[in-house]
Backbone bond lengths (Angstrom), bond angles and torsions (degrees), N, CA, C in turn:
res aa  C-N    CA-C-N  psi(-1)  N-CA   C-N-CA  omega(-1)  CA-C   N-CA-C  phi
1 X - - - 1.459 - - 1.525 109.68 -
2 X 1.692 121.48 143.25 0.913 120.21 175.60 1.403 127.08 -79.20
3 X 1.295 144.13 115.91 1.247 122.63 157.12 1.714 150.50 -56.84
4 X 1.600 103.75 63.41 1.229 108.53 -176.58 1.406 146.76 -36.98
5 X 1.259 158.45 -138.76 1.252 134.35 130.30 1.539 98.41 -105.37
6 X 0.876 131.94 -43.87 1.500 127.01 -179.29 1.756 95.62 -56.19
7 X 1.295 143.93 -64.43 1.008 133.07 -170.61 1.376 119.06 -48.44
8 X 1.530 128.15 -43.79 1.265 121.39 165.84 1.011 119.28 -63.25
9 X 1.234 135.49 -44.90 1.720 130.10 167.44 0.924 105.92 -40.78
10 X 1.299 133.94 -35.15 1.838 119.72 -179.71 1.145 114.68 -99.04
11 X 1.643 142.04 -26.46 1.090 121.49 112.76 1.158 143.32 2.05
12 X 1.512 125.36 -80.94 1.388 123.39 -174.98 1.879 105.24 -62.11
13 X 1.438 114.95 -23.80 1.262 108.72 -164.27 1.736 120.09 -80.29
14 X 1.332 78.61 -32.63 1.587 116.59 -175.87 2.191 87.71 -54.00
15 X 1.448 81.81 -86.96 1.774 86.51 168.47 1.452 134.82 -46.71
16 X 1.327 129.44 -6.59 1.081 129.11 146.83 1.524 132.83 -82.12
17 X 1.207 120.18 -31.04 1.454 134.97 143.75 1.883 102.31 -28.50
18 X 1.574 94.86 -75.24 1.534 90.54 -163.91 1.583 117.18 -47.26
19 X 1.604 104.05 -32.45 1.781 120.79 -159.50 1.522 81.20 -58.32
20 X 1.610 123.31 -51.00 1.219 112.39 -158.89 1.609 136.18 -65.99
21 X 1.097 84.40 -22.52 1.503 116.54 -165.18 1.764 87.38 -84.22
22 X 1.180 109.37 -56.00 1.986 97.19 -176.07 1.246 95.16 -84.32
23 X 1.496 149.50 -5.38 1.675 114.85 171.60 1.730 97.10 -74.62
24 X 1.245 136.70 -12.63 1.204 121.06 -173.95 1.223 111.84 -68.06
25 X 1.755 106.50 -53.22 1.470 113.08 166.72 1.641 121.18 -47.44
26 X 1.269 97.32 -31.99 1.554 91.71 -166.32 1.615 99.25 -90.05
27 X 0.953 144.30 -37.62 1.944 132.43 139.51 1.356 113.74 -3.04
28 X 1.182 103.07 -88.16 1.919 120.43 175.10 1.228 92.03 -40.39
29 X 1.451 151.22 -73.39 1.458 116.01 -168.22 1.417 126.61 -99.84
30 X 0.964 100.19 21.97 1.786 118.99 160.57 1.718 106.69 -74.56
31 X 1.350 107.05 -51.27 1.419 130.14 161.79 1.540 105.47 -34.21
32 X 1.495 115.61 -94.39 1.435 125.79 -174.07 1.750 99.19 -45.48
33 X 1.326 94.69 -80.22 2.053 83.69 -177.71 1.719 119.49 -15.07
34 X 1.305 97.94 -65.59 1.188 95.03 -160.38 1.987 119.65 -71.77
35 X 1.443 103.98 -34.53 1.224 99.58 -164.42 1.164 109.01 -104.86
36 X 1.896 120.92 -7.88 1.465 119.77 -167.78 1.660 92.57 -135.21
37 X 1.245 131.69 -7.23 1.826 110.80 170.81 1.277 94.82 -107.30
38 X 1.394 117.81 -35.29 2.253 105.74 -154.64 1.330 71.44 -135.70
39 X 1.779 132.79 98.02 1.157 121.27 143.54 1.701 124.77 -79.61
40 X 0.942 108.68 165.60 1.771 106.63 -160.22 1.775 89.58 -69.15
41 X 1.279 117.28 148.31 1.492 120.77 1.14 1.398 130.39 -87.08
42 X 1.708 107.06 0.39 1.238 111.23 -177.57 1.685 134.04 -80.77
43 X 1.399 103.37 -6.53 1.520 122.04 147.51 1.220 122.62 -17.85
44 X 1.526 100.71 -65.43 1.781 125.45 -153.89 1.693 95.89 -89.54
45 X 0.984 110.49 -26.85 1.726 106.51 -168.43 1.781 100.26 -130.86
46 X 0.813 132.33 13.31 1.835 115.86 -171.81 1.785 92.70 -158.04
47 X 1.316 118.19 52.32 1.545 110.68 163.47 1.714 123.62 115.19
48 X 1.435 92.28 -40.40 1.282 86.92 -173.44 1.381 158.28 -89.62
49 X 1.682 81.97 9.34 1.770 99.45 174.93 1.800 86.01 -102.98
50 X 1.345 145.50 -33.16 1.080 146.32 -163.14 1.813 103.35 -53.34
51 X 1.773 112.22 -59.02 1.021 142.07 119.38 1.791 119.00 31.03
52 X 1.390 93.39 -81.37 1.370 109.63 -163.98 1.633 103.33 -89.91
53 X 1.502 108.97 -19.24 1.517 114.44 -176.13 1.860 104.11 -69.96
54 X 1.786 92.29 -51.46 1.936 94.14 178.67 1.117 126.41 -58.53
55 X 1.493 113.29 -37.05 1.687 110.66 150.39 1.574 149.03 -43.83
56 X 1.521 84.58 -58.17 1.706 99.82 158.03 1.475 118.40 -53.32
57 X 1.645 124.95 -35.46 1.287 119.58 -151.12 2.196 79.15 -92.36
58 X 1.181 131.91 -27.16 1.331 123.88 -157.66 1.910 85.14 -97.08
59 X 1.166 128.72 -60.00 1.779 132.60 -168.13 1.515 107.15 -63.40
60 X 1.709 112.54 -37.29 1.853 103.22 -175.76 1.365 111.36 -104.04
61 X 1.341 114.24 -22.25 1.314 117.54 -178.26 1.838 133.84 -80.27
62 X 1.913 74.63 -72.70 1.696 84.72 -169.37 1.483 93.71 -79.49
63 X 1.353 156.57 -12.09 1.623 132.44 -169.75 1.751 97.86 -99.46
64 X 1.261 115.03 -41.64 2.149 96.27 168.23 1.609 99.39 -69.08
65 X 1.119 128.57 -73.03 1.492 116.75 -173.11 1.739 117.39 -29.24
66 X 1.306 106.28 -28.67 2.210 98.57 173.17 1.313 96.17 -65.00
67 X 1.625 119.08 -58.90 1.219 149.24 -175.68 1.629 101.05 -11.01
68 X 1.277 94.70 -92.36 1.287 126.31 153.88 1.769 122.78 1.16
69 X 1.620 94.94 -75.43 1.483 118.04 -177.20 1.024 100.55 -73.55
70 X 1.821 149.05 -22.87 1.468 141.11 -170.72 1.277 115.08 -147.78
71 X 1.297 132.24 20.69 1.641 130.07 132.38 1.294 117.76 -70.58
72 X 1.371 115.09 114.22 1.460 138.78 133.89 1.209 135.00 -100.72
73 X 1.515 121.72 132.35 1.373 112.97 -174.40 1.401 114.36 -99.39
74 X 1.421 119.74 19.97 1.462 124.42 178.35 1.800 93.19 -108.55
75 X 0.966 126.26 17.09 1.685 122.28 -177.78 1.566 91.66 -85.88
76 X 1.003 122.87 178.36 1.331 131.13 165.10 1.598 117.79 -86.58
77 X 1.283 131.15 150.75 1.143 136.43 -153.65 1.565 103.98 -49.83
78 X 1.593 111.01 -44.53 1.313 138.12 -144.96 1.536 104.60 -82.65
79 X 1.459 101.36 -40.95 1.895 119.00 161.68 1.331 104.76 -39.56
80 X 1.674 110.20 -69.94 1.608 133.57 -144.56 1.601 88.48 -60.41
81 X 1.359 125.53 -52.33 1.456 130.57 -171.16 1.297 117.48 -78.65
82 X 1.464 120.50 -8.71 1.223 128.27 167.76 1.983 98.13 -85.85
83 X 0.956 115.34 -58.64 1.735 113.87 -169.89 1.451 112.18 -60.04
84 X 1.555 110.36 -23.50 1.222 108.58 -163.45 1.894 102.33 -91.10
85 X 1.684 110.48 -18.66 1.115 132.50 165.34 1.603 117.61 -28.31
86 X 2.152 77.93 -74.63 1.225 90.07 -171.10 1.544 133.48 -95.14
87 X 1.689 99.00 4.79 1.666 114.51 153.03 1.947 116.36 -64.64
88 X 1.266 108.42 -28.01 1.414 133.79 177.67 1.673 93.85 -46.65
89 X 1.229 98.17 -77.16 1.873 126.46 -155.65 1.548 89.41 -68.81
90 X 0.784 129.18 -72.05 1.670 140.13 -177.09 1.847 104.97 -33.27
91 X 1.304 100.68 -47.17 1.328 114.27 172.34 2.018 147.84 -58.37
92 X 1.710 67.40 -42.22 1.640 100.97 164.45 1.389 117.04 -98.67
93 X 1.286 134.49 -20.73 1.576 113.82 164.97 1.181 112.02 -75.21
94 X 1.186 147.43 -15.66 1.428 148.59 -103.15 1.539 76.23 -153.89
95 X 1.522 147.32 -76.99 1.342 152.71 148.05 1.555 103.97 -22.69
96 X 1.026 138.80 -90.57 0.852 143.26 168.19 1.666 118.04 -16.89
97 X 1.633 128.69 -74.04 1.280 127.89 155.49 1.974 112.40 -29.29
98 X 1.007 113.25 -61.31 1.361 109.36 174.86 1.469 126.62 -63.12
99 X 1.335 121.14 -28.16 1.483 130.76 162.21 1.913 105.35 -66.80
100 X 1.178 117.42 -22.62 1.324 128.52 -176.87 1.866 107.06 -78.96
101 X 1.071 92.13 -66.08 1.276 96.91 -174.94 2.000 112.95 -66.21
102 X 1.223 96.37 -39.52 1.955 93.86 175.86 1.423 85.03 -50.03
103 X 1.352 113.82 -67.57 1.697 115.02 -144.78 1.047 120.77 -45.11
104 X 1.784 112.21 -27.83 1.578 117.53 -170.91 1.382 109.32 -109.96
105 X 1.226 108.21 24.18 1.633 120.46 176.20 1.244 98.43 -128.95
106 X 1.336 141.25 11.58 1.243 125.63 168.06 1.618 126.06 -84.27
107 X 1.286 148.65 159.55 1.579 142.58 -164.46 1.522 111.08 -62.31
108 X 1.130 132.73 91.55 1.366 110.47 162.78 1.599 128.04 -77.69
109 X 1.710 108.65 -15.69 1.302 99.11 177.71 2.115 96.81 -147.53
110 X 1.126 98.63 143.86 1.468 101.40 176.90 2.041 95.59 -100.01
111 X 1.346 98.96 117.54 1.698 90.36 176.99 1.518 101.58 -113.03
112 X 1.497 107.64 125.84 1.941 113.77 154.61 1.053 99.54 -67.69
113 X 1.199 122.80 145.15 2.375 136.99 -172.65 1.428 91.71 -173.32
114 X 1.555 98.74 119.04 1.423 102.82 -178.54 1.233 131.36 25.22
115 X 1.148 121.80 -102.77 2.154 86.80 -164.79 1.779 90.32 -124.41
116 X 1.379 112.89 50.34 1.540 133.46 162.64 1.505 137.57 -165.84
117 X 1.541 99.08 161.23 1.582 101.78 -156.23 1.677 87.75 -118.67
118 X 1.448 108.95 129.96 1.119 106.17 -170.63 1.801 100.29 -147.11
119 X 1.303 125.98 166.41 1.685 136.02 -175.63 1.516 87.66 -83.10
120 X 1.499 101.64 160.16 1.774 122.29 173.64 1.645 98.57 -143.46
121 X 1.336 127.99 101.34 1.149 125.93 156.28 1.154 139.67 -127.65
122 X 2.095 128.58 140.66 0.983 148.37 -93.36 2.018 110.76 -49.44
123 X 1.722 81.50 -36.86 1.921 101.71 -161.40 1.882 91.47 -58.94
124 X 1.126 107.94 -57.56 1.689 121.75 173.11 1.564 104.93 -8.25
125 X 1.521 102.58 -47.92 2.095 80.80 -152.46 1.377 95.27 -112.90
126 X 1.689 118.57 33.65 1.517 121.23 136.30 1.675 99.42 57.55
127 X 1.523 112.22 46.46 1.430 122.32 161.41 1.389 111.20 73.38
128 X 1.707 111.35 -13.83 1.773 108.06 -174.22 1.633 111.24 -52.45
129 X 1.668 109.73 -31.66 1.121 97.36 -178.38 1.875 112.20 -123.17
130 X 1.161 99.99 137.96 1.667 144.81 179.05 1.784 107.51 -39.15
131 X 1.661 108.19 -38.62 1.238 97.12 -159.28 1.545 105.82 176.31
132 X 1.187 117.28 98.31 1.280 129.46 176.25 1.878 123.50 -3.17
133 X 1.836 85.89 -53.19 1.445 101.79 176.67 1.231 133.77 -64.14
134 X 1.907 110.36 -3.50 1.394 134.17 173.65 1.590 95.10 -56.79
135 X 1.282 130.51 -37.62 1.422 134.20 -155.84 1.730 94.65 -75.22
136 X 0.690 124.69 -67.06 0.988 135.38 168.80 1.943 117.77 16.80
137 X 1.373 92.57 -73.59 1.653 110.77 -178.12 1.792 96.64 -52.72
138 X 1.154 121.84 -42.12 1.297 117.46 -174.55 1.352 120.19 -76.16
139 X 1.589 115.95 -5.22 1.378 133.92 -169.88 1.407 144.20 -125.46
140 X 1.157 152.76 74.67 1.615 138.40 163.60 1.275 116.96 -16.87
141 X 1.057 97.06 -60.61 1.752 120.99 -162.35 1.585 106.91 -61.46
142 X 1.128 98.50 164.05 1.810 103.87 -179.76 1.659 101.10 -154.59
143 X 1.561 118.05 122.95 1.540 99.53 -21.40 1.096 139.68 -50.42
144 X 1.560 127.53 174.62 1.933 112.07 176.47 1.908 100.12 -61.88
145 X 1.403 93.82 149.04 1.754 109.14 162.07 1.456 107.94 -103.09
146 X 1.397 117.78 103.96 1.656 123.76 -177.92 1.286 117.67 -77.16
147 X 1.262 135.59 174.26 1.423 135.37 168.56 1.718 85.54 -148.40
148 X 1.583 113.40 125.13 1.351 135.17 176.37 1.209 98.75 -117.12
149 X 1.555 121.20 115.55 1.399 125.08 150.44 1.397 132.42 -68.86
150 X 1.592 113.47 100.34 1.459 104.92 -170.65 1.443 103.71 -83.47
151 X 1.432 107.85 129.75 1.929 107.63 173.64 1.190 101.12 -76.35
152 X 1.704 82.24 160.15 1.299 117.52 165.71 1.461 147.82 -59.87
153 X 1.651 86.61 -60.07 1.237 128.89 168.78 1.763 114.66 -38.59
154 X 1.393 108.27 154.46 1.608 96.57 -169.16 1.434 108.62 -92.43
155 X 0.995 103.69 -34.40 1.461 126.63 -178.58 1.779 105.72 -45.72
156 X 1.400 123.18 -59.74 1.512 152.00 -125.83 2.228 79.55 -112.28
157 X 1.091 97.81 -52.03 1.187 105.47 -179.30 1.472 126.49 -60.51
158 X 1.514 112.41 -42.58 1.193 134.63 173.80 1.807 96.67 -67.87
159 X 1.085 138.37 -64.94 1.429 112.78 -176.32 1.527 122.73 -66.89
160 X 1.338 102.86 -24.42 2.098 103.63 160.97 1.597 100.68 -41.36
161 X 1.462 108.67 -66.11 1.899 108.27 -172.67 1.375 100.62 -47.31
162 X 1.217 115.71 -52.09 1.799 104.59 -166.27 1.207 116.32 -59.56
163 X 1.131 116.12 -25.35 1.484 137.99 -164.90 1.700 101.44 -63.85
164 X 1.567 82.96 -50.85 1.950 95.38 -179.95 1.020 112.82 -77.70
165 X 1.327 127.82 -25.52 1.725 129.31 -165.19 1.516 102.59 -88.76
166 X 1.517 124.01 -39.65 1.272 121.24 177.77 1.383 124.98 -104.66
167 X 0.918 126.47 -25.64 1.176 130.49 169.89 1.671 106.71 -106.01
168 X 0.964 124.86 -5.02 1.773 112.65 166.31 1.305 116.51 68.44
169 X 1.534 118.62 24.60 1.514 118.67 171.95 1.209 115.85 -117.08
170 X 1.477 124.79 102.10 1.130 150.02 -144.52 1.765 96.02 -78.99
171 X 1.655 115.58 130.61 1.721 137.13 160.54 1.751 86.82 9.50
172 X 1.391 116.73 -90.63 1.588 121.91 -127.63 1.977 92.82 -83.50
173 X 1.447 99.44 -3.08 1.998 94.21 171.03 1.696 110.52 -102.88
174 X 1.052 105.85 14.40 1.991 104.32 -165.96 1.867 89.93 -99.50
175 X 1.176 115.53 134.18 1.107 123.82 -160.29 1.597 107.51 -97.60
176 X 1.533 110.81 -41.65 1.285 100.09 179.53 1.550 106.16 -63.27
177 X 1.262 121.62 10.44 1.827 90.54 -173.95 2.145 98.65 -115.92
178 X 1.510 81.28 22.74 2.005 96.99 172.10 1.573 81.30 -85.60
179 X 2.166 86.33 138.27 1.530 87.36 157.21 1.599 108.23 -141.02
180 X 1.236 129.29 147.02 1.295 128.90 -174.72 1.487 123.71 -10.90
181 X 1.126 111.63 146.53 1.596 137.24 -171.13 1.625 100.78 -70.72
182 X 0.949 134.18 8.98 1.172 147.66 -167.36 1.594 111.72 -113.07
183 X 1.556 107.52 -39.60 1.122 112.58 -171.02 2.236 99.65 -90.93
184 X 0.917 86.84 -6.65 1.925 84.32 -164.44 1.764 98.60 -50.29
185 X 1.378 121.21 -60.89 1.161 116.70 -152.03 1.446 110.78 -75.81
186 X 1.416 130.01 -6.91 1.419 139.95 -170.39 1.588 90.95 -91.88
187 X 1.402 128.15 -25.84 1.518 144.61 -147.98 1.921 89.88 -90.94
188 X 1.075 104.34 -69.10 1.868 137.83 165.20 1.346 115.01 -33.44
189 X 1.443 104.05 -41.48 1.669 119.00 -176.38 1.867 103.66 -77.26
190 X 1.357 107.22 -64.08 1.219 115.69 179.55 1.781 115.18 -47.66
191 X 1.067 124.32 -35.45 1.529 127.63 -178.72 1.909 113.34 -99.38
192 X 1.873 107.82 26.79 1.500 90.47 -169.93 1.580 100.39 -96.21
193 X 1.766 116.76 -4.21 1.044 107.79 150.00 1.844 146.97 -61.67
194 X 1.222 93.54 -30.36 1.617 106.25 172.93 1.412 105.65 -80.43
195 X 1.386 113.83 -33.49 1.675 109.30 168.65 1.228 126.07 -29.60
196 X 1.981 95.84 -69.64 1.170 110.46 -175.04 1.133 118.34 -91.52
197 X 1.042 137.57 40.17 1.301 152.35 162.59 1.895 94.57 -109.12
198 X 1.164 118.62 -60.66 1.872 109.29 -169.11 1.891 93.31 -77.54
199 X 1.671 130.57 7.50 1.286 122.04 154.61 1.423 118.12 -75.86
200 X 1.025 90.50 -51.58 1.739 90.93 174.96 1.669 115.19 -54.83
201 X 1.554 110.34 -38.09 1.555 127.41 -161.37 1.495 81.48 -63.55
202 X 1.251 135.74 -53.26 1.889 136.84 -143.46 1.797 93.44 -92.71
203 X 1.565 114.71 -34.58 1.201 85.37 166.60 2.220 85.87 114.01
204 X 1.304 110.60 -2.29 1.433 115.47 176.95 1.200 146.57 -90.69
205 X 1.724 91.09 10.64 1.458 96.26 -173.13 1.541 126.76 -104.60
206 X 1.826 106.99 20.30 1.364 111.64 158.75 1.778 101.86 -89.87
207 X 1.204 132.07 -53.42 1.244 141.14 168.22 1.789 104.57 -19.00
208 X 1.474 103.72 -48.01 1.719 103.85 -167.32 1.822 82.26 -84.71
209 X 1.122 143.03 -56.19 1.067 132.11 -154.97 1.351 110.80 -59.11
210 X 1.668 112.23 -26.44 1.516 115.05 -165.66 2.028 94.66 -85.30
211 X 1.565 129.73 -9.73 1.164 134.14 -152.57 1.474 85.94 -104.67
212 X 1.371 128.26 -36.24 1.257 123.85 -169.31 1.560 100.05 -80.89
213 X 1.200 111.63 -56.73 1.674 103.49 174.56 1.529 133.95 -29.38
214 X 1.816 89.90 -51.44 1.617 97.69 179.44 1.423 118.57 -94.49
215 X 1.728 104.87 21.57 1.619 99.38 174.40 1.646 88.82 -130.78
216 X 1.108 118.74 19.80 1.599 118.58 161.81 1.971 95.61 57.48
217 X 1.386 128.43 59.34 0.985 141.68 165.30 1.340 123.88 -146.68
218 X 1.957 118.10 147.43 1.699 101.47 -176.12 1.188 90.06 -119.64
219 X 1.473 130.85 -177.67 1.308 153.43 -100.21 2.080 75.31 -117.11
220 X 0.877 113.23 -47.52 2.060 116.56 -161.22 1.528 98.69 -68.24
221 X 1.869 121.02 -23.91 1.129 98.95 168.89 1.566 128.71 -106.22
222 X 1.266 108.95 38.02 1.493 107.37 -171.75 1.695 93.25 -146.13
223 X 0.943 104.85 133.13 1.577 129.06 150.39 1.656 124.98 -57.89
224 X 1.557 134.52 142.30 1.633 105.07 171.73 1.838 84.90 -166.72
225 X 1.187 87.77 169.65 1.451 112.51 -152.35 1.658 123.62 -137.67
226 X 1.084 156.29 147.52 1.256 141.67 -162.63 1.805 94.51 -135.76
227 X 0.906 104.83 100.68 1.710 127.19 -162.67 2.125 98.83 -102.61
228 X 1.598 110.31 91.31 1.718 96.84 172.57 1.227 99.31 -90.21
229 X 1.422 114.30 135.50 1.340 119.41 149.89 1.198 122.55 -104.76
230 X 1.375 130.24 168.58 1.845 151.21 179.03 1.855 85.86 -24.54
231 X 0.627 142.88 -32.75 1.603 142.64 -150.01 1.615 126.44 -135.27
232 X 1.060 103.92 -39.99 1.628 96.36 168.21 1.697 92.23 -168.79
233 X 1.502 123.26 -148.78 1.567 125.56 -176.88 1.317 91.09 -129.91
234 X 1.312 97.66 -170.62 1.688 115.00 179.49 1.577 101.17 -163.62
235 X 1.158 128.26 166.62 1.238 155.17 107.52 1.637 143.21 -19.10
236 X 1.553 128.76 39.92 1.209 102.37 -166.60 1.425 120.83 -73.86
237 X 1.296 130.34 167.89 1.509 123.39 177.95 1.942 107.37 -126.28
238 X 0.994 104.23 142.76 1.669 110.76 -169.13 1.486 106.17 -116.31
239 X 1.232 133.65 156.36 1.286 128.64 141.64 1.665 109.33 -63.30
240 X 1.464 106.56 175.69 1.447 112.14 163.73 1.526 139.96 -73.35
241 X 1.743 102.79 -0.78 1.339 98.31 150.83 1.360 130.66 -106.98
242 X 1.546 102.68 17.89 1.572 100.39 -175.36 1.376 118.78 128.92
243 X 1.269 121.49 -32.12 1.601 150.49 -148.20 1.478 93.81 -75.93
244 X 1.180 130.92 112.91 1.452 135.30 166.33 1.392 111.01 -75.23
245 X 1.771 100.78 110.39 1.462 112.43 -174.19 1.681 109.45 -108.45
246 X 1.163 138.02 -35.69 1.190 138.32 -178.82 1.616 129.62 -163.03
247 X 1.398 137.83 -145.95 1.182 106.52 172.93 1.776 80.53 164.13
248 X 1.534 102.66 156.45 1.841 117.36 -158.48 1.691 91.65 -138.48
249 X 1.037 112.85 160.74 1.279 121.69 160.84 1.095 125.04 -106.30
């Protein structure tokens, strides 16, 4: 094909139309991503800029770039509405697959499990559970913040392993070992020594000192936690009953 100048003008125009038409879409789930699947801090470290990149690369990229490569306005009407069809369809599974996959990779539950705070999402708990909103009872927070009691016991312990070995649902997604929302901050309290001991270890405890300063709070009234996600860690910070108030890097 030749590159005319009249043909690229309709080209480029053609493809700017489309750009426009998917930055709207791609807003709206810039929107959801950010403030309703991976709210901060888990955005930045557990998915959600990763997220917003597979979207962008399928909504800004690849559907004007076909655009682009197969609008002509010398095709016949019937062509133009056929290519533009099947730039459409091509566009939306492909968008669509990536709106699929962020969505079901986003945090539904932050669980404390022994001496860590780690993401639980949906594929994780291997169908045991029914419905996201089960989390709920164990939670304020959104997502819920869990506290899983891992036993001791050998017995109690030995079917946790089986649990993982055969069915593939890893300690911090097994639900019976969630225990009431009641128990989290007594759970939180007991481990703020090992905390601050792996704060000092990472090197974070001017960062928290500089967070307490500028939120006019000291160290006896806040709770905190060392939360890794898919992507880097964080900091969360609690009041003393539990209440997830903020969080530092």
């Amino acid at each position: 094909m030749k590159f005319t100048k009249p043909l690229l003008i309709s080209k480029l125009k053609a493809t700017g139309v489309h750009l426009s038409l998917s930055l709207g879409i791609f807003l709206y789930l810039v929107y959801q991503i950010y403030y309703n699947w991976y709210p901060q801090p888990y955005f930045s470290i557990d998915g959600g800029w990763q997220g917003i990149r597979l979207v962008a690369a399928v909504d800004l990229v690849l559907g004007p770039f076909i655009t682009f490569l197969i609008f002509d306005l010398t095709k016949s009407r019937k062509e133009i509405i056929f290519d533009l069809s099947t730039i459409a369809l091509i566009q939306f599974v492909a968008l669509f697959y990536g709106v699929y996959l962020t969505y079901n990779q986003r945090p539904i539950s932050i669980v404390l499990i022994d001496e860590y705070m780690v993401s639980g999402v949906m594929e994780q708990y291997g169908g045991k559970l029914q419905s996201e909103r089960d989390l709920l009872k164990y939670s304020d927070e959104e997502p819920p913040i869990i506290y899983a009691d891992l036993p001791i016991d050998r017995e109690t312990l030995a079917e946790v392993h089986r649990i993982k070995v055969d069915e593939k649902i890893l300690e911090h997604a097994q639900i019976q070992l969630y225990r009431p929302k009641q128990e989290f901050a007594s759970a939180l309290k007991s481990r703020q020594t090992l905390f601050s001991n792996r704060m000092d270890h990472y090197g974070a405890r001017k960062p928290f000192e500089a967070w307490l300063q500028a939120n006019g709070k000291s160290e006896d009234e806040v709770l905190f936690a060392r939360f890794s996600g898919r992507y880097g860690s964080v900091w969360l910070i609690f009041d003393l009953e539990g209440k997830f108030i903020s969080y530092f890097n």
